[in-house]
N, C-alpha and C positions, 0 to 999 in steps of 0.2 A: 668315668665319663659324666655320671649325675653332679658328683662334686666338681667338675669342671664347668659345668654349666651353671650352677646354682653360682659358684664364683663367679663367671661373667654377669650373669644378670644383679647380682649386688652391685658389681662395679657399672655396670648400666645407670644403676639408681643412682649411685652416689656423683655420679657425669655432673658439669655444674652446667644446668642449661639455659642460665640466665644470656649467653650469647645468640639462643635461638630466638627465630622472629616473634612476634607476639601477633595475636591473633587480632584482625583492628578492626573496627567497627565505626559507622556512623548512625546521627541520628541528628537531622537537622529540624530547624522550631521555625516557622512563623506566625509571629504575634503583630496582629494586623491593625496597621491605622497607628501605631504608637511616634508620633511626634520624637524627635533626638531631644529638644530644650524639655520638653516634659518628663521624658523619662528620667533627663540626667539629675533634675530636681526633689524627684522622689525619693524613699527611701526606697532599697530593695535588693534585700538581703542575700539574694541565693543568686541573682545577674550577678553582683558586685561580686560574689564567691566567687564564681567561672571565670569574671573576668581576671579577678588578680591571677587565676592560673595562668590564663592566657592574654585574653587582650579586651579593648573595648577602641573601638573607631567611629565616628560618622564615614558613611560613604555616600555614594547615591544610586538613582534609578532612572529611569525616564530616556536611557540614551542620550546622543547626542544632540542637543537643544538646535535645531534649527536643521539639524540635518539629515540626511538618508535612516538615519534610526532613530531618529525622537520618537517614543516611544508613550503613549499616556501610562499617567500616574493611578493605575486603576487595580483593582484589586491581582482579577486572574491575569493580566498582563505582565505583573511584578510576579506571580507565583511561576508563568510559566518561561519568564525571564530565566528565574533560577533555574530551574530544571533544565533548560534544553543550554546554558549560559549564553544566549543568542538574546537581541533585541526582538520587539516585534518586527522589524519589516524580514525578518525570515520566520521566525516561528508563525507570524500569521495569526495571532490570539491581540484583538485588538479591543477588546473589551468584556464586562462579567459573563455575555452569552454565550462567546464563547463559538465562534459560528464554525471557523476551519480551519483549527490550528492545522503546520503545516508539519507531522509525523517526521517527514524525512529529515529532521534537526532531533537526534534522539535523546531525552531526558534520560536524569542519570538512572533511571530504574534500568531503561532497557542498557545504557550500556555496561552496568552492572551483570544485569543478566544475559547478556551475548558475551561478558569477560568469564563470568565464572557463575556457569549455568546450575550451579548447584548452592548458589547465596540464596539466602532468606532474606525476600524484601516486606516492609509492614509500610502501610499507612494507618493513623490516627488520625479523623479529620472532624470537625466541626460541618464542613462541605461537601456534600457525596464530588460533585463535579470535579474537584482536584483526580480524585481517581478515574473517572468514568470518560471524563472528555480531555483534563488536561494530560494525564497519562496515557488515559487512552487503553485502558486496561482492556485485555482483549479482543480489540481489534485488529483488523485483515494490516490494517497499515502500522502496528507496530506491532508485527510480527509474532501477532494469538500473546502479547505480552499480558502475566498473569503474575499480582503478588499474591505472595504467600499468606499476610494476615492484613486483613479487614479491617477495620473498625469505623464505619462512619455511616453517614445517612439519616441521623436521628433528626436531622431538623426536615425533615418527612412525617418523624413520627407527632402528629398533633394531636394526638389522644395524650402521649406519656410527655408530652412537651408543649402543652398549648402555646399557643401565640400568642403574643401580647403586644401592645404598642412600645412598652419598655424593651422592648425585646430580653428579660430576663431568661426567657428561655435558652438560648445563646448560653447567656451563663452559666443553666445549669448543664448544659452539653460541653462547655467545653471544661466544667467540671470532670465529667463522666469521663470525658478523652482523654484529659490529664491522669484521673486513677488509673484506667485501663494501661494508658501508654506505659507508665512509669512499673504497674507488675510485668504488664510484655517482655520491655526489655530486659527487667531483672529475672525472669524466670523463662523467657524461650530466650532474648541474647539476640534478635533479625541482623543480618549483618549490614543492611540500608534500611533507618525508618526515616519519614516525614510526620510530622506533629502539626499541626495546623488549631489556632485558637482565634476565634473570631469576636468576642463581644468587645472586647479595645474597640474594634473600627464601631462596632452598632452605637456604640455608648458617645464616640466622637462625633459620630454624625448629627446625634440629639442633641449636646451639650456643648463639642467643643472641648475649651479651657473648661477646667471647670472640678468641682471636687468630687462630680461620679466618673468623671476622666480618671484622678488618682485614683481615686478604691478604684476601679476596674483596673489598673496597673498594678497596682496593690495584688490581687488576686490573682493575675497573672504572674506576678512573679510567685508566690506559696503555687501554683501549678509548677510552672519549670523548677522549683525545690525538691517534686515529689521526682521528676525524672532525673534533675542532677543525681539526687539520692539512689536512682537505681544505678545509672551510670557508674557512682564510685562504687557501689556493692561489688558487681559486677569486674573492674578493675582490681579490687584489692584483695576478691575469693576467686576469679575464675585467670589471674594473668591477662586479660585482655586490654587491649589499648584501645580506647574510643576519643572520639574526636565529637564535640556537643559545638553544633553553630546555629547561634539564635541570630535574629535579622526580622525586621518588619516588611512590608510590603512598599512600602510609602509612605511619605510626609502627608504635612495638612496646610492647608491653604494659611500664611499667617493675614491677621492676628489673632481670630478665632479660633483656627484647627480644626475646623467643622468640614470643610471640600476638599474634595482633591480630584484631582483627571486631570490637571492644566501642569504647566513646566517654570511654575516659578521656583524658587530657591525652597525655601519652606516643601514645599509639594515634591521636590524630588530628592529632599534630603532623608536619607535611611540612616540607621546605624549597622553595628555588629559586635554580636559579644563570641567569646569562644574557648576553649579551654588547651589552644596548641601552644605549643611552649617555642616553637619556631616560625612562628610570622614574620613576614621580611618588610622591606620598607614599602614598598607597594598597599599593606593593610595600613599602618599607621600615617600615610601621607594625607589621609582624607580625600584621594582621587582613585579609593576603591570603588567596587560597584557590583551592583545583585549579580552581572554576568561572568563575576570573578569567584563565584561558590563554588559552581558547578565544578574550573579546572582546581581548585584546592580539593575538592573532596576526592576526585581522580588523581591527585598526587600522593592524596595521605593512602588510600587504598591501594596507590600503585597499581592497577591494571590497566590493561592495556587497550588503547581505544582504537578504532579503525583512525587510518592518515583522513579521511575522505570527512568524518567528526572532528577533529581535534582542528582541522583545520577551519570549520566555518566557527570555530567558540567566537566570540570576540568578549572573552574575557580571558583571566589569565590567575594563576595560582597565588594565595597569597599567605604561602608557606613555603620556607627555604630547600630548595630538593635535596635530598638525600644523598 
């Protein structure tokens, strides 16, 4: 009997289990304020990587221009755009303060976490507010919804982060977010993060066009290097399939690049980079859109969403189904 068993479990091991699912993960980036003509002029090394994996597009934001969902071109507007894939006039987040988003449109944390209650979700933020109001972390109205790993709030701290008019501070937080995010994922693996970096928009608002525009681009892409870097770690020693979607918030008013909240072309033009190897024509048409993230990362992850969600998206995947 012992040698029967020791025989099976050898041929256990030897099973070739490259037909088995792989374990998938996300982890999506906004890098805020970043103009499409500026970025695409820079150099920058570790975007161009991801994208030859997968893709690079303009798309846009803002809704639609005139109608029942125009939407301002405003920071947490575009943030909770993505997450819930809804316009404002249902999310109800109609500018930075943030007054009453509307819960009942659920962001993909919760519906992560009502699919499969036992994921590991993280935020990495530059902004406490993304977690606290636009998630809505722990709240009666999304349902005591709680992630798992933290990291944000520092631009509270003005003792270890004074304030400045340059806002360098910014910079060195979203420094610190970039470290953090990039060992998180490489050594806990969250099966949802959010990455959020903010000094791009502080440094466009001061300047514009301009040559602290590049270096602050410049810098932001050596941060998303440090988290590609974890990503591939992770893929080539642990088997897992992740899916990395970078995206800005918003355009800038041309020809400066210094405003944004209104709905000209410039102001509502985004991009997206990403590293899926099945994008369909929907991403590469350039009539993608921030409210088209949400059902792509719910298709790459495959779970399964209530009818009563999937039906108010008004975006749509922009990756070929399986």
């Amino acid at each position: 009997m012992l040698r029967q068993a020791m025989l099976s479990f050898f041929l256990f091991l030897s099973i070739d289990l490259s037909g088995f699912a792989q374990q998938k993960k996300v982890v999506f980036i906004i890098l805020d304020g970043i103009p499409a003509p500026e970025l695409e002029k820079i150099h920058t090394p570790n975007l161009d990587q991801i994208s030859k994996v997968g893709g690079y597009a303009r798309a846009f934001t803002g809704g639609e221009k005139g109608g029942k969902s125009e939407t301002p071109t405003i920071s947490a507007v575009g943030y909770n755009s993505l997450l819930t894939g809804t316009w404002a006039n249902k999310h109800n987040v109609w500018g930075n303060d943030i007054e009453s988003p509307n819960y009942d449109y659920w962001s993909v944390f919760r519906l992560m976490r009502e699919a499969e209650p036992e994921s590991k979700l993280a935020i990495f933020s530059t902004w406490e507010d993304n977690r606290t109001k636009l998630i809505g972390e722990r709240k009666a109205e999304t349902g005591y919804l709680k992630l798992d790993i933290v990291f944000d709030g520092f631009e509270k701290d003005t003792v270890r982060f004074a304030h400045d008019t340059e806002k360098t501070y910014l910079r060195k937080i979203d420094n610190l977010v970039s470290f953090e995010s990039a060992h998180s994922l490489k050594t806990q693996a969250p099966d949802l993060s959010w990455v959020y970096l903010e000094f791009t928009d502080a440094v466009g608002h001061r300047y514009g066009k301009s040559p602290q525009l590049t270096s602050a681009i410049e810098m932001a892409d050596r941060q998303i290097g440090r988290i590609w870097e974890a990503v591939r770690f992770r893929e080539e020693n642990y088997g897992e399939e992740w899916l990395i979607w970078i995206t800005t918030d918003h355009g800038r008013k041309a020809p400066e690049f210094k405003d944004h909240g209104g709905q000209s072309n410039s102001e509502r033009e985004i991009w997206m980079i990403n590293n899926a190897k099945n994008l369909n024509e929907l991403f590469f048409s350039g009539k993608a859109s921030m409210v088209d993230i949400l059902p792509t990362i719910i298709e790459f992850l495959g779970i399964p969403v209530p009818d009563v969600q999937r039906e108010n998206w008004d975006g749509a995947s922009l990756i070929l189904k399986k």
